[in-house]
C-alpha positions, 0 to 999 in steps of 0.5 A: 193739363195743368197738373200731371203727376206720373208714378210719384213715389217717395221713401223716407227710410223704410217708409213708403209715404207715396206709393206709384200716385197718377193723378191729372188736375185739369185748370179749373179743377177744385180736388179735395185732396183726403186721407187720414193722418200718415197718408201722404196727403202733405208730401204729394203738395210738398213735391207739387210744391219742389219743396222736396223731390221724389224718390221715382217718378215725375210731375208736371205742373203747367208744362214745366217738370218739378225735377228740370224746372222747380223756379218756374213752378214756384213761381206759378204756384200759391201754397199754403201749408198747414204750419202756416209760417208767418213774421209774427213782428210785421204789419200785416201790410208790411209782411204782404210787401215783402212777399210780393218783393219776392215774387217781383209782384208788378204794381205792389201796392194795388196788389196788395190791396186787392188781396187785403179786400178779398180775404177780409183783411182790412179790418185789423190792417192796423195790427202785427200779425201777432195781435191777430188770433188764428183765424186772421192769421190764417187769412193772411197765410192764404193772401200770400198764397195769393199775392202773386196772382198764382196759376195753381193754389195748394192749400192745407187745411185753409179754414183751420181755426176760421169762425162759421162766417169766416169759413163761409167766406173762405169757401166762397173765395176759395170756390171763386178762384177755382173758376180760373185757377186749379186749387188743390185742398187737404182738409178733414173737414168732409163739409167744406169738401162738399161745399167747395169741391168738383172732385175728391181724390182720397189717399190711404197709406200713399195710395190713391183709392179713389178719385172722382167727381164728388157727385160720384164718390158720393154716390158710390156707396154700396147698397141701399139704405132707409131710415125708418121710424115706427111708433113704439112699442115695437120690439127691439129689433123689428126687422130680426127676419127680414131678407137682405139687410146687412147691418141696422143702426139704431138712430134714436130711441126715446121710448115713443118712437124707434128710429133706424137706420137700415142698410140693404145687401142690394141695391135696389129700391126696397120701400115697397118690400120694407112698407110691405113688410111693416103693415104685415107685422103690425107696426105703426110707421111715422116716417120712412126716407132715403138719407141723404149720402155723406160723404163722411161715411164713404170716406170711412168706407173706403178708407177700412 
């Protein structure tokens, strides 16, 4: 077990940011760790992290309790934090020394260069960090994670501020650790959480309310659903009196066709009922699918 986290809680005042967490990461785990702003999402990594301790329970990361053995940790794991908190008046290389000095990082220089190549650095390794715009910069914040060869890697929100072939290029890395390494990811972004993750842990109010493969969190949706298209004109409303549907979500209208997302009460397969249905009144059907599930709209399911 790489990481164990057993009944965290944290209180801050009158606040409950942690509320009774259990979560176990196993190594070779990439967790796309969601919730919405307040959740509890920075303060469960700052306690993985020993950067602050919690109020009840305990954690282990590695073997080793976050309460008897934070130096050990520390130096197994990479973070990366949100504020990302760099020397603006170093070299990039320079400012990779030093951090590799910290962690007594064996043959530095080598290191160093391995995690220059691997994060794209290279070309601005001229510059101090202060020339670099956000996107570099938070390449450098994620070289440091990595200086050190970690065990564990904690990131939030890594891909702030990255351009489109800079966020393909960090998720690649990032996925690319995970093969060895546990990764823990906080973001918003719900696409870089499909694209990098093997599992999605989603907290609300310091609550764990879901935690599962990302293929099943997906999946978990209730109901089925149809998007329909029918040539107009139809009316406004073309399925007003058909049974089990719970709610109709008008997808475009540009007075030609009429597009609709349709969502059933049950979950089984209603095409055959809907195509039924639609010969039967009359209406012209240019198109009927089952959408593709997002794992946006159960992330907003599940946190209402």
């Amino acid at each position: 077990m790489s990481i164990s986290i057993k009944n965290i809680t944290k209180v801050y005042g009158e606040q409950k940011a942690l509320n009774n967490v259990c979560i176990n990461i196993e190594k070779g785990e990439i967790v796309g760790l969601l919730g919405p702003n307040g959740a509890g999402k920075s303060t469960l990594m700052k306690i993985l992290c020993c950067y602050i301790e919690p109020t009840e329970g305990t954690a282990d990361v590695c073997g080793y309790n976050i309460s008897t053995n934070p130096l050990e940790i520390k130096r197994l794991i990479g973070y990366l934090p949100e504020s990302n908190p760099l020397y603006p008046d170093m070299y990039i290389r320079e400012y990779l020394e030093y951090v590799a000095n910290i962690y007594k990082v064996s043959d530095r220089q080598k290191r160093i260069d391995e995690v220059m190549e691997v994060t794209g650095l290279n070309p601005e390794k001229k510059k101090h960090i202060s020339q670099l715009s956000k996107g570099y910069r938070q390449r450098v914040g994620l070289a440091q994670a990595l200086i050190h060869d970690p065990q564990v890697l904690i990131l939030d929100e890594p891909t702030t501020g990255l351009d489109p072939n800079q966020l393909t290029e960090i998720r690649s890395l990032i996925k690319s650790i995970g093969k060895d390494k546990t990764v823990i990811l906080s973001t918003h972004i719900m696409q870089e959480v499909e694209a990098i993750c093997n599992r999605v842990t989603i907290i609300n109010k310091g609550i764990i309310i879901a935690d599962d493969s990302t293929e099943n969190i997906m999946s978990s949706q209730k109901g089925f659903s149809l998007d329909v298209e029918l040539k107009k004109p139809c009316p406004k409303n073309p399925f007003e009196y058909f049974e089990k549907i719970s709610k109709i979500k008008v997808l475009h209208d540009d007075g030609n066709s009429l597009k609709l997302n349709i969502q059933f009460k049950t979950e089984e397969d209603m095409r055959d009922k809907m195509f039924s249905y639609i010969i039967q009144k009359g209406y012209t059907l240019l198109s009927m699918n089952i959408p593709e599930k997002k794992l946006e709209e159960v992330f907003i399911d599940l946190v209402k």
